[in-house]
N, C-alpha and C positions, 0 to 999 in steps of 0.2 A: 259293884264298880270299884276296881281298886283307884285308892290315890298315891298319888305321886309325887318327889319333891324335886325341883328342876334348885341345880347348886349351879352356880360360877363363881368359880375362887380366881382372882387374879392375883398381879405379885410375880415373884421368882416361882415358878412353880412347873416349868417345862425344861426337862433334861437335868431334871435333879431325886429323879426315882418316885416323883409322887401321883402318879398314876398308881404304881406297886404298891408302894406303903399304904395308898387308899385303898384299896383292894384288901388288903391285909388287914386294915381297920373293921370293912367293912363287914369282911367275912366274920371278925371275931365277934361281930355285933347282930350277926345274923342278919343284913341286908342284902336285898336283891337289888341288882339295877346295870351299870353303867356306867364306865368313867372315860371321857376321850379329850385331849389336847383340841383346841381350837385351834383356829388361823391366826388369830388376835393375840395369842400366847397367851389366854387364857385355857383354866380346864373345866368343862363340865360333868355334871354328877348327875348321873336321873337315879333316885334311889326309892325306893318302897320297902315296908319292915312298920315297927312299933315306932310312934312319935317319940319316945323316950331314945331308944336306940338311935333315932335320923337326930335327935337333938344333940346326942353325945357327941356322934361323927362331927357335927356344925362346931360345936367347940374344940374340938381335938383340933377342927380344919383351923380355925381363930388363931389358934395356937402355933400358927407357923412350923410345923412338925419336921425333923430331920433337917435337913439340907433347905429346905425351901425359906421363902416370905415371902409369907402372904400378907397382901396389903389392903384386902378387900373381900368378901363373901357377899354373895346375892343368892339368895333363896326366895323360891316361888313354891306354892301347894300345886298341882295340878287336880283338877278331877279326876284324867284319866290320863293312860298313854296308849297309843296304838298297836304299843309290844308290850309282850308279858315276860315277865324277868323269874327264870327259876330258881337264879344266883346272884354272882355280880362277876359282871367281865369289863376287860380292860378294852375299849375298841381302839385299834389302832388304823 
């Protein structure tokens, strides 16, 4: 059973590229998963990979990267999810 880590970053963080830049992060970190804008003008992350690698992404995310601020990070472990991630894609 894969695990999975469910992220919401809130903050500045919709219409300042950071769906992309995440993506960009995560691929360089070998993550699979999901990143999409909420309604809330928050973004979520469902990611799976090495805990060290999803630990990195969480600090980088801390780190208010590029254009954005971020003013909050919520991370949850999942057991499982109901889709299986080959990569990481942006959902729009």
């Amino acid at each position: 059973m894969a695990k999975y880590w469910l992220i919401k970053v809130y903050g500045i963080v919709q219409g300042v590229n950071f769906r992309y830049n995440t993506k960009e992060r995560a691929d360089k970190l070998g993550l699979r998963g999901t990143v999409k804008n909420l309604g809330d003008g928050s973004v979520e992350i469902c990611i799976s990979g090495s805990d060290e690698s999803i630990k990195n992404l969480i600090n980088w995310l801390k780190s208010s990267p590029n254009s954005c601020k971020v003013s909050k990070v919520i991370v949850d472990k999942l057991e499982n999810d109901k889709n299986i991630y080959n990569d990481f894609k942006i959902v729009f």
